[in-house]
C-alpha positions as CSV (number, residue, x, y, z in Angstrom):
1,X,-4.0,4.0,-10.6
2,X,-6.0,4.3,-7.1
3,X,-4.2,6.6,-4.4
4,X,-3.9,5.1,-1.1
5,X,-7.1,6.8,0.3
6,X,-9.1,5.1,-2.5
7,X,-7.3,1.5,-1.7
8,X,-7.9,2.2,1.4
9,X,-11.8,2.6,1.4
10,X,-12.1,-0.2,-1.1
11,X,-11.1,-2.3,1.6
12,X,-9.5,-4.9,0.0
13,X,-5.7,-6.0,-0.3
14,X,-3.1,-4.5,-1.9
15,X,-0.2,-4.8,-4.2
16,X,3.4,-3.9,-3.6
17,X,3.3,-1.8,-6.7
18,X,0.4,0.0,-5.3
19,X,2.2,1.7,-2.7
20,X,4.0,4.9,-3.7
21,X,7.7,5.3,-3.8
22,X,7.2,7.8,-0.4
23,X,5.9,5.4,1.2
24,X,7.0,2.1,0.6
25,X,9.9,2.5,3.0
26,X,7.2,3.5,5.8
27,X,5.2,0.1,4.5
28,X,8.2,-1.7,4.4
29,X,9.0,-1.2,7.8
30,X,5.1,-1.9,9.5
31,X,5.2,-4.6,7.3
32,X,8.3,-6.6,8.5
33,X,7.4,-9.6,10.6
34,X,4.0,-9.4,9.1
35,X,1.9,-12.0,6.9
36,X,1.7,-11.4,3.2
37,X,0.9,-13.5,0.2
38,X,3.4,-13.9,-2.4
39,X,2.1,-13.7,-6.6
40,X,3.9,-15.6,-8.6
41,X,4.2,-16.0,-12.9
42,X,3.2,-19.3,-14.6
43,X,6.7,-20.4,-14.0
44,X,6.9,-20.4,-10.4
45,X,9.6,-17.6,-10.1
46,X,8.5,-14.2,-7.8
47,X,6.0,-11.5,-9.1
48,X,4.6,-9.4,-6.5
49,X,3.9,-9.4,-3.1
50,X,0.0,-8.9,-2.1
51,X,-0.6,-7.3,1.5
52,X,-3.6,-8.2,3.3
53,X,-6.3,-5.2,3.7
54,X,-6.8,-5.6,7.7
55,X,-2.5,-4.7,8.1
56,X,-2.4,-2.2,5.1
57,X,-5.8,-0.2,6.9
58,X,-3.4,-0.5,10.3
59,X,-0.7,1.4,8.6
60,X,-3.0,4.0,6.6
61,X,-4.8,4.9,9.9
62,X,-1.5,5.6,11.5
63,X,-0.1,7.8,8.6
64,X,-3.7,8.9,8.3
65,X,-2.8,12.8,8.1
66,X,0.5,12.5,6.6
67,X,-1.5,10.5,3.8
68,X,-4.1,12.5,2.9
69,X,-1.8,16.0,3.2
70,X,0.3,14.4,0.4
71,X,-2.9,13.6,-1.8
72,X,-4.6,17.0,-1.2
73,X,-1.3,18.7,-2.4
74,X,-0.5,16.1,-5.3
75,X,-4.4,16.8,-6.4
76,X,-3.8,20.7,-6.1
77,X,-0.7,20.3,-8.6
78,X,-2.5,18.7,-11.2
């Protein structure tokens, strides 16, 4: 699984269940009021919700150091 500095410079849009547990409340709330797309299974019913790249780089810019501190010290622990 790509960490949010890698989905970040892939520059592309993201799944819900790309977004770590930290942060999804952080995501959540940028996020409300906002435009997503909505992935759904064969039958119709609700699957995922897919974020658009251009809001989820908004977000990552201004949790920018935050970000990154938490992947430099996740990489360090491994």
């Amino acid at each position: 699984m790509m960490n949010l500095k890698e989905i970040y410079e892939a520059k592309r849009d993201v799944r819900e269940s790309e977004i770590p547990e930290i942060w999804q409340e952080s995501f959540n709330q940028f996020m409300f009021g906002q435009t997503c797309c909505v992935e759904t299974n064969e039958d119709g019913s609700f699957k995922e919700f897919i974020y658009y790249a251009c809001d989820f780089r908004i977000w990552y810019n201004q949790n920018r150091e935050a970000i990154e501190r938490d992947i430099k010290i996740d990489e360090t622990l491994k």
